[in-house]
N, C-alpha and C positions, 0 to 999 in steps of 0.2 A: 504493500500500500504506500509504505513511502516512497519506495521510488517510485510510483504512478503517481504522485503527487509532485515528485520534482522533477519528472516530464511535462507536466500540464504544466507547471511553472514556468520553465522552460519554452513551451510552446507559446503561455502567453506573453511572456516575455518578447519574444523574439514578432510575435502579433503584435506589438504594440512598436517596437525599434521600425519595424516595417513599414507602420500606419504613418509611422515620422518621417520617414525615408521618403514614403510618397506624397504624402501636403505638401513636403519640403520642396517637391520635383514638379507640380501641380505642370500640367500644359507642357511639359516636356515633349511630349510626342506627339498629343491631341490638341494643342493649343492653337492660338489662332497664326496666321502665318504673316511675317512680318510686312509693314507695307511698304518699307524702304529698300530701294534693289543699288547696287552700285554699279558705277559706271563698266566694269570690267565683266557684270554679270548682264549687263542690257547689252555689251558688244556683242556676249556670245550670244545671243538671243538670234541674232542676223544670220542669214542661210542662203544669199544670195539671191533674196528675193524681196522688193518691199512687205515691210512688216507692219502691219494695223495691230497695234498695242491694246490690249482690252486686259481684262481680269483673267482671263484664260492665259493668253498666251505668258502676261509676266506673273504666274501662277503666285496672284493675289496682290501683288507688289501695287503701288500705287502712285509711287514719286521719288527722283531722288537727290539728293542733297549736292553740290558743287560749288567751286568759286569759277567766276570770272577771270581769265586770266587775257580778255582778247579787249582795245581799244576800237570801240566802233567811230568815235568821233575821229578819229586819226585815219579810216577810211581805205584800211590795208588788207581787209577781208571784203567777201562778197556782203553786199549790201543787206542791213536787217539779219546779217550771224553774226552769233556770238559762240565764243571756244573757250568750253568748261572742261573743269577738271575736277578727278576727286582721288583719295585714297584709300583702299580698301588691303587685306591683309599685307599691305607692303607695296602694292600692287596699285602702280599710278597709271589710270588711264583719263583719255579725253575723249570729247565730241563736239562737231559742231551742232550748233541750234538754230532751226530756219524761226524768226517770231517775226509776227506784225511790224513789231516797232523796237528796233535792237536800243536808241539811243536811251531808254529809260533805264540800260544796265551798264555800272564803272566797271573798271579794272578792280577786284580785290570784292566784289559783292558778294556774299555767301547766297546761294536762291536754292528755294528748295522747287522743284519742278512738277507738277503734278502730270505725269507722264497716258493718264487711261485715256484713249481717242487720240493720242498723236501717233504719228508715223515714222517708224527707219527706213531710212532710205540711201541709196548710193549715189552721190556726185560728182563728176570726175574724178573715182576712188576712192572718194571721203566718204565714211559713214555720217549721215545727218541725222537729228531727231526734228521733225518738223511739229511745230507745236502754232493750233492757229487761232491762240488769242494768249494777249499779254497776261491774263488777269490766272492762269496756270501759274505765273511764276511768281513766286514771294520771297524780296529780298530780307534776309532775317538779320544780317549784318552788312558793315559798308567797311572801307578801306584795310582791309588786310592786307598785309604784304606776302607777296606771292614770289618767292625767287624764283627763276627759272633752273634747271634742271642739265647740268654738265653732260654733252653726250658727246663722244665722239663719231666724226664723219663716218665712219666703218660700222661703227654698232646700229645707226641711223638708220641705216644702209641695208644693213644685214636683218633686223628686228622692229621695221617702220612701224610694224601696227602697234608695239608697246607704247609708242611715241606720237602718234599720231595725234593732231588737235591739242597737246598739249603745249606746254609754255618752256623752250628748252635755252640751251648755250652751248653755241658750236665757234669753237675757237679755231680758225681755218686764215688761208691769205686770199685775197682776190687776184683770178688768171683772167687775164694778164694783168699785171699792175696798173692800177690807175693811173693814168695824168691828173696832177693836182687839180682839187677841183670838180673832179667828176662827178655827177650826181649820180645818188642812186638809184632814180627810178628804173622800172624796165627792169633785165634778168642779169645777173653778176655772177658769174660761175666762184665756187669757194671752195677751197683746195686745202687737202691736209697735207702736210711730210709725205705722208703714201701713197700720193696722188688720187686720192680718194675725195670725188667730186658731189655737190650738192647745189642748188638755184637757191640765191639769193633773190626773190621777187620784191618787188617795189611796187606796185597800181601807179600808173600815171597821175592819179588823182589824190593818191596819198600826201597828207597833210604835209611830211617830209620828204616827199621824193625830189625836191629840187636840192638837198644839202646833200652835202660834197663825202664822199666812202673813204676811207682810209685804207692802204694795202693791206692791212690784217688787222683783223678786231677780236672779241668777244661775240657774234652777231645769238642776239637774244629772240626771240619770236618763236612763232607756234608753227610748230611744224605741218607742215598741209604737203598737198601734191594735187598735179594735174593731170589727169591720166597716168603716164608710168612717169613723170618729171617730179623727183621729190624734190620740196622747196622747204627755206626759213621765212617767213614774213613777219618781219619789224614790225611791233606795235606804235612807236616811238622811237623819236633819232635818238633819243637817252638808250637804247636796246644794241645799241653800235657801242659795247664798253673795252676801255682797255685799248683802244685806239692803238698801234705800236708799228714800226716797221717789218718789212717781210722776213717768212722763216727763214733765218741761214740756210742754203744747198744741205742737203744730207740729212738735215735733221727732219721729224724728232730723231732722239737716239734711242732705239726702242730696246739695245741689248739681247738681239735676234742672230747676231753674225757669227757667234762662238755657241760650242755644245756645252750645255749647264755645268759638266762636269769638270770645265776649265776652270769655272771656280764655283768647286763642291764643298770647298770648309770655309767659316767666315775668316777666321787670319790663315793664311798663306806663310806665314813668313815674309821671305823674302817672291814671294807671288802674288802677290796683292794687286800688282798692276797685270792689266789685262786690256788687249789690244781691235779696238770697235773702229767699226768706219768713221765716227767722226773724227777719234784719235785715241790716247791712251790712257784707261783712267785706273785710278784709285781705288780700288774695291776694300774698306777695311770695315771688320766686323760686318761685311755682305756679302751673299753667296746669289746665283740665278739660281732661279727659281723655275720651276717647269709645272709647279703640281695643279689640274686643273681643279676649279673651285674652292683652293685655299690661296695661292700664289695669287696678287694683284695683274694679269697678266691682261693688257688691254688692248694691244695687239702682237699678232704674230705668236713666239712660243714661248719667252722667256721675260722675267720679270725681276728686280732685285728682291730680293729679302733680307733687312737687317738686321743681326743679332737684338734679341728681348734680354733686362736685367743686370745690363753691366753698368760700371762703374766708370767707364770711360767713354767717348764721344765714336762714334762709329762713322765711316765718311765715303762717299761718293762722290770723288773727286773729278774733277778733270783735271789730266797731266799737260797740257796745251793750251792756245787761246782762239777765242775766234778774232778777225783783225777788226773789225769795222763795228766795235760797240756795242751795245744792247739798250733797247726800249724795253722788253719783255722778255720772264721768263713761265712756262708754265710745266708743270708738272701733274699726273694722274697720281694718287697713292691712298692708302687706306691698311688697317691691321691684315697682318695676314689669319687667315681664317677666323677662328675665336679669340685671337688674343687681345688682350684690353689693347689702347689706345697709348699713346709713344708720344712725344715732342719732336720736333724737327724746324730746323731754320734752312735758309739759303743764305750762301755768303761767296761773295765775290773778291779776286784778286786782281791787280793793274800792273802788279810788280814779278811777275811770273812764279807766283805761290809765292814768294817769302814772308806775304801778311795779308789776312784775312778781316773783309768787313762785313759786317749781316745788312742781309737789305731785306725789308718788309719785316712782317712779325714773324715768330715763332708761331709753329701749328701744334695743336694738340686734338684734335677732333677725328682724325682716323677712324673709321668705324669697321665692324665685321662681316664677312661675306653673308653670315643668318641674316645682319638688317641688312642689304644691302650687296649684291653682286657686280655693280656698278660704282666702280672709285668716283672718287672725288679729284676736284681738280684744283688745282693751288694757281694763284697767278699774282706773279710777283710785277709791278711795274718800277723802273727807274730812267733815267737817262745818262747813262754812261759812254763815254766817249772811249773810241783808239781799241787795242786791244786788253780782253780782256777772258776770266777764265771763273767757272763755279763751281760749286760742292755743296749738296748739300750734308750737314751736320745732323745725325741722329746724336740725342742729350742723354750722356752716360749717367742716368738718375738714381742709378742703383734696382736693386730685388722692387719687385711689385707689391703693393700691402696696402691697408686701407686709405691711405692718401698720395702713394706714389701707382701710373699707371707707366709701365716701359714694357710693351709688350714688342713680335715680332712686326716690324713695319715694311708693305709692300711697295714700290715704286716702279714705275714703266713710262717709256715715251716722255722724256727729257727736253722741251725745246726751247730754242734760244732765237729771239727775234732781231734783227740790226736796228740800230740808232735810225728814230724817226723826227 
């Protein structure tokens, strides 16, 4: 009897844990179904055919959330779109918006869309959401600042649709060089180191299409295309940043020319220097890197990796100069795989290495391939005259612990622009 007593105890016991377990979980499986879709889930929704949005097809969805990222008053898109964007698990996508009356939405507007009765549709390769009355859209906040989104020419190229309608920054030179002065309007071909090309569109009628292009910029804008012509279109002559002269020949320096194995340990000894097309550099506490999805590798095979944890300064030097000065310098890098986040400066010499100056700030924001498979991009501006030579500095901060972060840091694609 007693132990059928401290089974039913048991039983009830574990009856009532249960009874918790399920209040706690209420609409877990049978609840009602959410009525916000994201942009990356209303893309796939498209099948190559106009799509008539009802409750069925965006199975229950009803609206969804984005900023602003496109200047309609600047007149650099097709007339009455506007180009949203939003972010869902990590996962940034865009679209354009056909509405009545685009001028009633800024740059930086948060709107939430009420998408039942509008339509997808394809426009010279653009996916549209055609929505036809303004009074769907509700702006819930105003001027957020919206950065644009580091891509390079090749990943653009290679992965359009993650990119598409969004708000990005392609750091490229313009073929052929300008003569001073030249406006932008009309098409401007944009060229990386890799020869890796992309349309710079202007509209005739754009606000700034009579101000003068620079040979190589920062060019910020939303990525679009026109049948198979992918393009950047500037929202604003402010979206032309970083201004600088053209890449040096050769560069970037992507550290593609040698087999990783040339330098397989971070100190060499007396190996350290290793010999790349542009010239000969400095490898200390760095080894290349090959491994996919941990190594920063942004183009081609190989990427640096600098030692995590030390106590002294780790360097990617150049052993040489370029002759004819520097406006800019840019670099891609980020943590390699999980590891925390590192310091890093750039520093430049005039005196062929004997002394070292830092130019820009110090970085520490390095992030992980988990948030992020797409480095970041650092862009240093000076104007430096004659010949001249850089490195950047990894900061020997010591062991990683609750307030020091020195983890493994990636770097790829090196470039150096001539005095503008």
């Amino acid at each position: 009897m007693k132990k059928l007593k401290s089974i039913l105890s048991s039983m009830l016991a574990m009856s009532v844990l249960l009874s918790g377990c399920i209040k706690d979980n209420v609409n877990e499986s049978i609840g009602t179904l959410n009525p916000e879709i994201s942009l990356y889930t209303l893309r796939s929704l498209y099948k190559n055919a106009d799509l008539q949005l009802n409750e069925s097809s965006l199975q229950g969805a009803q609206y969804i959330k984005a900023v602003v990222v496109s200047r309609v008053e600047n007149k650099n898109l097709p007339e009455n779109t506007l180009a949203v964007q939003n972010i869902w698990r990590n996962q940034r996508r865009g679209i354009l918006v056909e509405v009545p009356n685009a001028s009633e939405f800024k740059f930086g507007d948060s709107v939430q869309i009420n998408i039942s009765g509008s339509k997808l549709i394809k426009k010279d390769g653009l996916l549209v959401l055609s929505v036809d009355n303004n009074q769907l859209l509700k702006v819930y906040s105003s001027g957020n600042n919206i950065a644009p989104l580091p891509v390079a020419v090749s990943s653009l190229k290679s992965k359009f649709d993650e990119f598409e309608s969004t708000y990005i920054d392609i750091t490229a030179d313009v073929e052929p060089e300008p003569a001073a002065g030249t406006a932008l309007k009309g098409d401007k071909i944009l060229m990386d180191g890799d020869k890796n090309e992309i349309t710079l569109h202007t509209q005739d009628n754009a606000t700034f299409a009579g101000q003068s292009i620079a040979p190589s910029a920062s060019f910020r804008g939303i990525a679009f295309k026109e049948g198979e012509k992918l393009q950047v279109r500037m929202q604003s002559y402010a979206d032309m940043a970083y201004a600088s002269g053209k890449l040096y020949t050769g560069w970037p320096e992507t550290f593609d020319a040698v087999d990783a194995s040339v330098k397989g340990s971070y100190d060499m000894k007396d190996k350290n220097v290793v010999s790349f097309p542009t010239g000969q550099w400095y490898l200390y506490q760095a080894i290349l890197g090959n491994t996919a999805g941990r190594d920063r590798i942004v183009s081609g095979k190989n990427a640096i990796r600098m030692q995590q944890n030390l106590n002294v300064d780790g360097y990617v030097q150049m052993n040489f100069d370029v002759p004819n000065g520097a406006s800019k310098v840019t670099i891609w890098y980020g943590s390699y795989w999980t590891d925390r986040s590192s310091t890093f400066k750039l520093e430049y010499s005039t005196d062929n290495g004997k002394t070292w100056t830092q130019t820009g700030e110090s970085i520490s924001d390095a992030h992980t391939t988990t948030e992020s498979m797409n480095s970041k991009q650092a862009v240093f501006l000076m104007n430096i005259q004659g010949a001249v030579r850089f490195r950047v500095t990894k900061l020997g901060l010591g062991t990683s612990n609750n307030v020091i972060n020195n983890g493994r840091l990636g770097l790829d694609d090196i470039a150096i622009y001539k005095s503008y």
